[in-house]
C-alpha positions in Angstrom: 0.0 0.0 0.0 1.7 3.3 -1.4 2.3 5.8 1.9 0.1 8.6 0.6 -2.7 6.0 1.2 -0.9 5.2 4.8 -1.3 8.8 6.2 -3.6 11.9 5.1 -3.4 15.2 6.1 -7.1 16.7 5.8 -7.3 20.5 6.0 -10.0 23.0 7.1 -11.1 25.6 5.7 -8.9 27.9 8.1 -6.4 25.6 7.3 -6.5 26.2 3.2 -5.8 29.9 3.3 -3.3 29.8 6.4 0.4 31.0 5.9 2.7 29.0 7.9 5.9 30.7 6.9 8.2 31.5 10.4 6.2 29.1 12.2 7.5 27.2 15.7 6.0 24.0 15.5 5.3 22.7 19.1 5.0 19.1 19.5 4.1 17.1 23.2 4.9 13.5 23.7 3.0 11.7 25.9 4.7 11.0 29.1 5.9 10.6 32.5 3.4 13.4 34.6 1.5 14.3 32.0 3.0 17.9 31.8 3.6 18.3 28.2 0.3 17.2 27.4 -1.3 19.7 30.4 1.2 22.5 29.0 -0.1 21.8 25.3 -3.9 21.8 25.8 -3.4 24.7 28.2 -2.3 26.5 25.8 -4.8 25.6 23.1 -7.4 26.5 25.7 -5.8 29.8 26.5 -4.7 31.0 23.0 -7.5 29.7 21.4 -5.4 28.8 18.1 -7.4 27.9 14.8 -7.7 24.4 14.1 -6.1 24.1 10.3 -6.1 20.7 9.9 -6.3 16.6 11.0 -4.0 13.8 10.3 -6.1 10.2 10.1 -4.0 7.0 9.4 -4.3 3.6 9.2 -1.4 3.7 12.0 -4.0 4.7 14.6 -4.8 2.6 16.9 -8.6 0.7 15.9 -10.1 1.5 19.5 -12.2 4.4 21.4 -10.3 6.5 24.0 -12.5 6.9 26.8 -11.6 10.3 28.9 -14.2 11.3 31.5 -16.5 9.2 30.6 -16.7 10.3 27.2 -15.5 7.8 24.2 -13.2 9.5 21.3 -11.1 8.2 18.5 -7.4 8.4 18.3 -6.7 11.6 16.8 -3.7 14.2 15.5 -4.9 17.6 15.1 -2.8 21.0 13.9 -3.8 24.2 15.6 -2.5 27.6 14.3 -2.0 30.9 16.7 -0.7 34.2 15.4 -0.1 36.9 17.4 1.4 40.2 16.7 5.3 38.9 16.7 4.9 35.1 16.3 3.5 32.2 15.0 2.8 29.0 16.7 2.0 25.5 15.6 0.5 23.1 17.9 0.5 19.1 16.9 -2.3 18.0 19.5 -3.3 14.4 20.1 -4.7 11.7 22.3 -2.4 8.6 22.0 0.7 7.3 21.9 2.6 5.8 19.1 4.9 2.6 19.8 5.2 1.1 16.9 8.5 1.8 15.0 6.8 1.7 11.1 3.6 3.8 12.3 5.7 6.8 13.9 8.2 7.2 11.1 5.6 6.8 8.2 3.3 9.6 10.2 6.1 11.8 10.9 7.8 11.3 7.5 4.2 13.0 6.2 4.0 15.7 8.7 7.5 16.7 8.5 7.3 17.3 4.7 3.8 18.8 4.8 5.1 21.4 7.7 8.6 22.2 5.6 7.0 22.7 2.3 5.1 25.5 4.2 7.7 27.0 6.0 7.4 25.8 9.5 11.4 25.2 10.4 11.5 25.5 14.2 10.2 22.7 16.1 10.0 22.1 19.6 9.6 18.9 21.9 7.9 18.9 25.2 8.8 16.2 27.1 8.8 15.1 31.0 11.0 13.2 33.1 12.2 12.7 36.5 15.8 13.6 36.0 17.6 15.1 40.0 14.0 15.5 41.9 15.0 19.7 41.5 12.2 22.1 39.5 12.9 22.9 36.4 12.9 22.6 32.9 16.0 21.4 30.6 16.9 22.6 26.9 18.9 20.5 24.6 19.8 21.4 20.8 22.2 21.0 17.7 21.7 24.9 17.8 23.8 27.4 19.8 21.9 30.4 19.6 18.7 28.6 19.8 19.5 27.2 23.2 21.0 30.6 24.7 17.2 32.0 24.4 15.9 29.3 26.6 18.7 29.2 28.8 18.1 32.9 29.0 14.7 32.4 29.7 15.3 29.5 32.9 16.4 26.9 31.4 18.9 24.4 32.2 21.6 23.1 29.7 21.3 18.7 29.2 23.5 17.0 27.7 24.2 12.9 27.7 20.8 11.5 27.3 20.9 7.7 26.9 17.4 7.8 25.8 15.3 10.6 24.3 11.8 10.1 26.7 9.3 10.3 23.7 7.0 8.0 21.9 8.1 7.2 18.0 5.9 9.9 16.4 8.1 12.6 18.3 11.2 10.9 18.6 11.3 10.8 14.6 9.8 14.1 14.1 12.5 15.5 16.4 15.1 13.5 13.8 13.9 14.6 11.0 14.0 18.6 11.7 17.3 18.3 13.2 18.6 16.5 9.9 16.6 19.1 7.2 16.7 22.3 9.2 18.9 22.1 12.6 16.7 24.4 14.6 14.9 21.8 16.5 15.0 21.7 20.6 14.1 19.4 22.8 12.2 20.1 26.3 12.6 18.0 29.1 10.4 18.9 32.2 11.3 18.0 35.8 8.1 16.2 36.5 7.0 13.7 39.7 6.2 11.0 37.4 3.3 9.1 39.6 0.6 12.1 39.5 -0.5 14.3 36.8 1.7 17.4 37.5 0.3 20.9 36.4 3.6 22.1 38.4 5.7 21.0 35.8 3.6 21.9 33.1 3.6 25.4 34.2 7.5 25.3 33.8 7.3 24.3 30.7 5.0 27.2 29.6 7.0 29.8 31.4 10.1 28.8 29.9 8.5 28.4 26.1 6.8 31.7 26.3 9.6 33.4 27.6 11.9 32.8 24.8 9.5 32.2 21.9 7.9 35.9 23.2 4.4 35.5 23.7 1.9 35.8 26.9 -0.3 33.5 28.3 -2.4 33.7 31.1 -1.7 31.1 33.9 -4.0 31.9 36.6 -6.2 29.0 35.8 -3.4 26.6 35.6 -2.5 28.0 38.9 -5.9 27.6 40.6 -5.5 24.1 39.3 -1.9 23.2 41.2 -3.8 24.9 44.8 -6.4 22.4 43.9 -4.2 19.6 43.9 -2.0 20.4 46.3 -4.8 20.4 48.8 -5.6 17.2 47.6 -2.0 16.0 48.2 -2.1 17.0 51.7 -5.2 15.8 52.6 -4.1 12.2 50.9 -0.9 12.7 53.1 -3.2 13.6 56.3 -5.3 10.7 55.7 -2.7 8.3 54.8 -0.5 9.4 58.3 -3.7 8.8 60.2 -4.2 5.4 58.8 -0.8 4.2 59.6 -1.2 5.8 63.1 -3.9 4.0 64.0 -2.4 0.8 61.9 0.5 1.1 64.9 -1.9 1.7 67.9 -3.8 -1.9 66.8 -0.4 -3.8 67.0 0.4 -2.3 70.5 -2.9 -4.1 71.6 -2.9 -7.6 73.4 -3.9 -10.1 70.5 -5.4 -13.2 71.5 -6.4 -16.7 69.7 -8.8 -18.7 71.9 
């Protein structure tokens, strides 16, 4: 089966007319935390990009996602912001792609569709536990490129053994750094056991700092009180439990 039949790139209307010459193309693997996935629909909630267009492939996986109680299919969609200095490209999906054929097939298409309009810069948010300290980490083939973001709070990384991102990402990331060089990777300090709207918020700060556009974070931060609340009372609840767990085993314990 030829690959044009594999992968199809369906655009709106919005998407037909839209000029995506000098856009940064910001991409979120699914991982550890959930904070670039957080930091990405965050920002498509805040920014309220236009939706230009929907990649469908036989690569997807053939079951419903069910989030909140409400069943969706697999999907890859491309939202476009523009402010008044900058252009942003958001890839924004649902799933997870493992499989070596499917994430180099999908990213092969997406890669050439967003070159032949112009989109060189692409970014890679990604989390993972890496010293337990806040923060968010830059890597890059690009000097310049990284000074912005280390000027803007990041941390240099250097020495990964593995990049922590699915296939579609890790081959997306591949491909720009081989056609244009100006591709960066993101790395998040996350806590990976709880979705962490901390960590997404770092990611946000530092991106918007250097990419120079605002966003509005009170929300997000409402969000973190909530859940830190929660946090403690777990913690409250879980001291009291084991409390009482050590007041039973003081007691005389008898078989008769």
């Amino acid at each position: 089966m030829a690959r044009s039949q594999e992968v199809k790139i369906l655009l709106t209307e919005s998407g037909k007319n839209a000029d995506l010459q000098g856009a940064h193309v910001i991409d979120a693997s699914p991982s550890a935390g959930a904070a670039p996935t957080i930091a990405i629909n965050y920002l498509v909630e805040d920014l309220k990009p236009v939706k230009i267009a929907e990649v469908r492939s036989l690569y997807f996986p053939h079951v419903s996602l069910v989030n909140g109680g409400i069943a969706t299919r697999p999907k890859i969609e491309l939202y476009m912001y523009e402010g008044s200095n900058v252009k942003l490209l958001f890839i924004v999906r649902n799933f997870m792609i493992d499989s070596l054929e499917g994430g180099y097939v999908i990213a092969e298409k997406l890669h050439k569709f967003l070159i032949e309009r112009e989109a060189y810069n692409y970014y890679l948010l990604t989390g993972l536990k890496i010293t337990g300290e806040r923060g968010t980490y830059v890597a890059s083939v690009d000097p310049e490129g990284v000074r912005r973001f280390l000027e803007s709070g990041a941390r240099l990384i250097s020495g990964l053994e593995n990049i922590p991102a699915d296939k579609l990402s890790s081959y997306l990331l591949f491909f720009y750094s081989r056609k244009t060089g100006k591709a960066w990777l993101l790395i998040t300090e996350v806590v990976p056991y709880f979705p962490d709207p901390v960590a997404a918020r770092d990611l946000i700060q530092v991106l918007s700092k250097a990419l120079g556009f605002r966003v509005d974070l009170e929300r997000l931060d409402e969000e973190i009180e909530k859940q830190k609340a929660l946090l403690e009372e777990f913690q409250k609840d879980y001291e009291k439990m084991l409390q009482e767990g050590r007041k039973r085993g003081k007691e005389p314990f008898y078989i008769g």
